[in-house]
N, C-alpha and C positions, 0 to 999 in steps of 0.2 A: 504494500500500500504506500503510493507516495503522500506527499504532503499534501498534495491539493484532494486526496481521498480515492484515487483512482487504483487499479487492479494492477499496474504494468509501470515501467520504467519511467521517469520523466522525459526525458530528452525522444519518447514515444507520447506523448501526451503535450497535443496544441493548445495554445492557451491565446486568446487574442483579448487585448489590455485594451481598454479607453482611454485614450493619451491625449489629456487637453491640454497638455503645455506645460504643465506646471508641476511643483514637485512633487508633488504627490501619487500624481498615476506617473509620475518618470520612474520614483523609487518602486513602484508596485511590478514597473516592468523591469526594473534594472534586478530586482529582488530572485524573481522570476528567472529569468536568466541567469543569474548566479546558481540559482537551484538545480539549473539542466533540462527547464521546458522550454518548448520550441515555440515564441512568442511570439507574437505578430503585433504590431500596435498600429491603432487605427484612431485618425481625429478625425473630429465633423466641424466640418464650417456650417456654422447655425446661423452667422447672421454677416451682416455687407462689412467685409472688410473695413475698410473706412470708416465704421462705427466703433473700431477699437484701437484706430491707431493712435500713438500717444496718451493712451488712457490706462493707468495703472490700474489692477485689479478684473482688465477685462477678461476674457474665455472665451476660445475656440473660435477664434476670427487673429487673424493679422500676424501680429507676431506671435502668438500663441500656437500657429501651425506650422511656424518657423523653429520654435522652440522643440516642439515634438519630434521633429523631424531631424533635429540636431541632437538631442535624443536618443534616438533610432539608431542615428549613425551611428554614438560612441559606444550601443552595448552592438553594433552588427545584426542587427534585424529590422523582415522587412514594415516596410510602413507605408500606409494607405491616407489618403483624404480623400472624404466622401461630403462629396454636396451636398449636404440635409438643410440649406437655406430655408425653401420652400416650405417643407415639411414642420419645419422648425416656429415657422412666422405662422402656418396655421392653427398648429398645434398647441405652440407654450405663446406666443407673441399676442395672439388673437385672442387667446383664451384670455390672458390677462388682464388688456384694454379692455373686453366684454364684463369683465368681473370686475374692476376696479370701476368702472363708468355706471354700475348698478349699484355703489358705496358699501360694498365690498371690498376685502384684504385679501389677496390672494398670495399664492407662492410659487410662484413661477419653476423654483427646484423642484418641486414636488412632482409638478405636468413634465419637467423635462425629466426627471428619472423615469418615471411612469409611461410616456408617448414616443421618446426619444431613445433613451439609453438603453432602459430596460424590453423594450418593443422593440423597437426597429433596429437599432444597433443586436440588438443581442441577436436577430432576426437574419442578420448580416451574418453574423458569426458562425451560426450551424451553420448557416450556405456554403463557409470558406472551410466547414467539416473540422471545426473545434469542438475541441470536448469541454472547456469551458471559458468564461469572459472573465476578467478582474478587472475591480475597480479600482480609484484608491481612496475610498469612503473608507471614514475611521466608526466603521462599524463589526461585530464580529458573526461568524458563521458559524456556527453550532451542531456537530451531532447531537439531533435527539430521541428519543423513543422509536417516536414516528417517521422519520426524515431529517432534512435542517432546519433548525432553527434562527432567528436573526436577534439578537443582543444589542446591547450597547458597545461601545466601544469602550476600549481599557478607558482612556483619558476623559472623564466626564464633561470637560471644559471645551472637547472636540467631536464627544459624539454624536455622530449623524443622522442616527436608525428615524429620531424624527421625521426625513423627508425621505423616507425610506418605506414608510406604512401600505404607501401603494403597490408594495413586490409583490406576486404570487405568488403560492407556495411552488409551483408550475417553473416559477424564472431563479427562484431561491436555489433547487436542484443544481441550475447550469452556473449558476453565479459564485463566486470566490472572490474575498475582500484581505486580501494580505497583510493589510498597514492597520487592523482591527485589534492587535493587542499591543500596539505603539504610540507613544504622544510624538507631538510635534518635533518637539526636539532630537527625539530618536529617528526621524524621517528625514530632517536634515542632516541631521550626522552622517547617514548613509548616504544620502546622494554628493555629500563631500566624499565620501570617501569611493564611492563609484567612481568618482571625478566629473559627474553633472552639472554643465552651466544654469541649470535651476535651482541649485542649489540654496542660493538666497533670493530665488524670486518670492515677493511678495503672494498674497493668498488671494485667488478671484474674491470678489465680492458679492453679495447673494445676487443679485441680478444683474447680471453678465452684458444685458442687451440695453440696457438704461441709460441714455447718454447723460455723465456727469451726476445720477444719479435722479435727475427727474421726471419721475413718474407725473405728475401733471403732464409736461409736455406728449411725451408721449400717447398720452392717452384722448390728450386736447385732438393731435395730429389725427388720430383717429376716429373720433369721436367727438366733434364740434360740440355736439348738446351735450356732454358733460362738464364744458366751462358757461353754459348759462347761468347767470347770475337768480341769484330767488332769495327767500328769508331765511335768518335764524330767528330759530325761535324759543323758548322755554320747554315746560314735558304739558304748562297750560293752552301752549297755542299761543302766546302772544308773542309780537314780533319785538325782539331785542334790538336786529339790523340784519344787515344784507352781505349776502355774499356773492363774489366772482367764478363759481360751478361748485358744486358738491366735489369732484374731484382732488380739493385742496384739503377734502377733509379725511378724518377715518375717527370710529372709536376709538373712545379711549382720551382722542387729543385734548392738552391743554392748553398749548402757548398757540399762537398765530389764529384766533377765532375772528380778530379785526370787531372786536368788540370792545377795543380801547381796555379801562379799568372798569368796566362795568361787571359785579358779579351778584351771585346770586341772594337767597334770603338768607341770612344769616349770617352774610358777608362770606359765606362760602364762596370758595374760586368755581369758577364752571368747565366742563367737561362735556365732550358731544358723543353724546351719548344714543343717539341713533341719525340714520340719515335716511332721506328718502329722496332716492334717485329721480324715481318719476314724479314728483313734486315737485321738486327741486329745494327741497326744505332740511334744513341742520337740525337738527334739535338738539339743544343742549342742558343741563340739569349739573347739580352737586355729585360726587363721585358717590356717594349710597345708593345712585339712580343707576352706576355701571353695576352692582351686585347681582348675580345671576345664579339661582339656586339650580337649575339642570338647562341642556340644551337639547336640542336633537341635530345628528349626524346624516348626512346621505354618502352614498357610494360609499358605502361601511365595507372594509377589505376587512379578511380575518386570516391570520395564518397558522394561529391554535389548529393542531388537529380536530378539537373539539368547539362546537358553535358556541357560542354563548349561550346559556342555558335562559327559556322563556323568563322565569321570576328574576334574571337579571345576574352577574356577575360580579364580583368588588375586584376592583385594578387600581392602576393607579394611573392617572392621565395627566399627560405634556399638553395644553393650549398652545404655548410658544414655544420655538425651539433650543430658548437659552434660558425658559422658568421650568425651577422642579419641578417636577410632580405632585401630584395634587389629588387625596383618596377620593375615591367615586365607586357610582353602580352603574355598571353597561348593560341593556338589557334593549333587547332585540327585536324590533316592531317589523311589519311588512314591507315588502320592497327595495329590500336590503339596506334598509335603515334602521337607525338605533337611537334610544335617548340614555341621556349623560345623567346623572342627579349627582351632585357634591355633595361630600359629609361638609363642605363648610361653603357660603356663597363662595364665588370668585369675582371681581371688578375684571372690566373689561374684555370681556369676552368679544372677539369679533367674527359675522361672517364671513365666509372665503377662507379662514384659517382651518387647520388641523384639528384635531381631537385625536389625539394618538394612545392608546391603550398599553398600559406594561405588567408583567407580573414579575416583581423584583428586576433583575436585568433583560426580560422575556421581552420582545416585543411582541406583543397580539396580534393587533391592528389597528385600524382607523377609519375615519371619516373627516366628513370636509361638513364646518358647523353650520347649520343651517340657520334663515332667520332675521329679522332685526335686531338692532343693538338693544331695544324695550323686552326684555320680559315679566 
């Protein structure tokens, strides 16, 4: 049995890497090769060149396919670019603007592990008659009982399994995450010592495609009527003031309402606390108004061998991808949807975000929270 869990030799066993430039899936494949499998590393151009030149923290456009490919050279294996523009802007690009323009929080990582990496790349991979893909997600892969299992990652401060909820247990089989019981520091260390000019490149940043980090614009670009202007209002309906698109907003926010010092009863500060798109209306209230005792999930993924049982489940669930855990009951409604109940409120819960399930370092599954910011 080698280390990737296969019946036969390494250097008989293909392995084909996601190589987006950076050091991460460099050490996953440099790692790889050291081992004695016969690697292949493959980037995808997701979006216009031009949208990442000069721009620190971008991914898989520009120099970042240049990196890969330099890469490739110094471990001697071969390496592919594949045109997934198209696929990419319909897929994670469009989804996004459509989700963010409805005053929704979306995660664009999530659509591209989900539509991109894990689908169509990995899709790629059997065609080139691999036996399995690696990433370099600091998550880990687990024998267990029934199959693999998917964990956290050693390094808490890095682990990824959050945007990872949408795997199958189907893509879990072919998928292997090498850099899952390493922190950062251990990742650099090695690709110094490979001799990898990514060695100290800096980390993508969560949205890859964002020029200079503005989501407004972008979304403006596509979506004209989510920068029309309409009220902010209170949770009574009255109008405080106006705003230039719901777009500029998201729950949760507190600074930039363009409400001046104006706050609320009690001389509490204010927080907007639901939005409504098609109104074109803010509504904002004091933060006891963001408290949300349960939610409900859609496209609930599960990778438990076992469903979640009818009377409900106790886990522990991630909202964000860099807040702990937080104790809950999952429990299991039709159309493969689920609702969330907390042993304690939580403030800020937003649409478009995750709802990700764990049992100690287990991950479960997930869903995507359904809903207005009001419950």
């Amino acid at each position: 049995m080698n280390s990737l869990g296969f019946d036969k030799p390494a250097v008989a066993t293909r392995v084909v890497v996601a190589m987006s430039g950076g050091v991460d899936s460099s050490v996953t494949a440099a790692v790889l090769v050291e081992q004695g499998y016969e690697v292949v590393g493959i980037t995808l151009q997701l979006y216009d060149h031009g949208m990442a030149l000069g721009r620190k923290g971008a991914c898989c456009a520009g120099q970042d396919i240049y990196d890969a490919a330099r890469v490739a050279e110094t471990l001697g294996i071969p390496h592919y670019v594949l045109d997934f523009e198209s696929r990419f802007s319909e897929a994670v690009i469009e989804d996004f603007v459509a989700s963010y323009s409805r005053g929704e929080t979306p995660i664009p990582c999530v659509r591209c592990n989900q539509r991109i990496k894990f689908q169509d790349l990995l899709a790629t991979a059997r065609e080139l008659g691999a036996d399995a893909m690696a990433t370099g997600h600091y998550v880990r892969r687990l024998a267990g009982g029934r199959g693999p299992e998917l964990h956290r990652g050693a390094e808490a401060g890095r682990d990824q399994s959050y945007f990872l909820f949408a795997t199958t247990r189907e893509q879990l089989e072919f998928l292997r995450f090498p850099l899952g019981d390493l922190n950062k520091a251990e990742t650099r260390a090695l690709a110094r010592r490979f001799g990898l000019d990514v060695a100290a490149k800096p980390d993508s940043q969560d949205i890859c495609f964002v020029p200079e980090g503005s989501y407004a614009a972008l979304v403006t670009a596509r979506r004209p009527e989510a920068a029309a202007p309409g009220e902010i209002v209170d949770m009574a309906g009255r109008v405080l003031g106006r705003h230039q698109g719901t777009v500029h907003y998201t729950i949760g926010q507190r600074k930039g309402l363009g409400l001046g010092a104006r706050r609320g009863e009690a001389n509490q500060p204010l927080f907007v606390v639901d939005i409504d798109a098609g109104g074109r209306r803010v509504v904002v209230g004091p933060r006891q108004a963001l408290a949300r005792s349960q939610l409900r999930l859609t496209g609930l993924n599960w990778l438990d061998e076992a469903p979640p049982p009818a009377e409900g489940l106790a886990v522990s669930v991630k909202l964000r991808s860099a807040q702990p855990a937080v104790a809950a009951t999952l429990r299991p409604v039709d159309g493969g949807e689920a609702e969330v109940v907390f042993a304690e409120p939580q403030h800020g819960v937003a649409p478009g975000q995750a709802c990700v399930a764990y049992r100690g370092e287990r991950l479960l599954g997930g869903g995507w929270i359904a809903g207005r910011g009001i419950s």
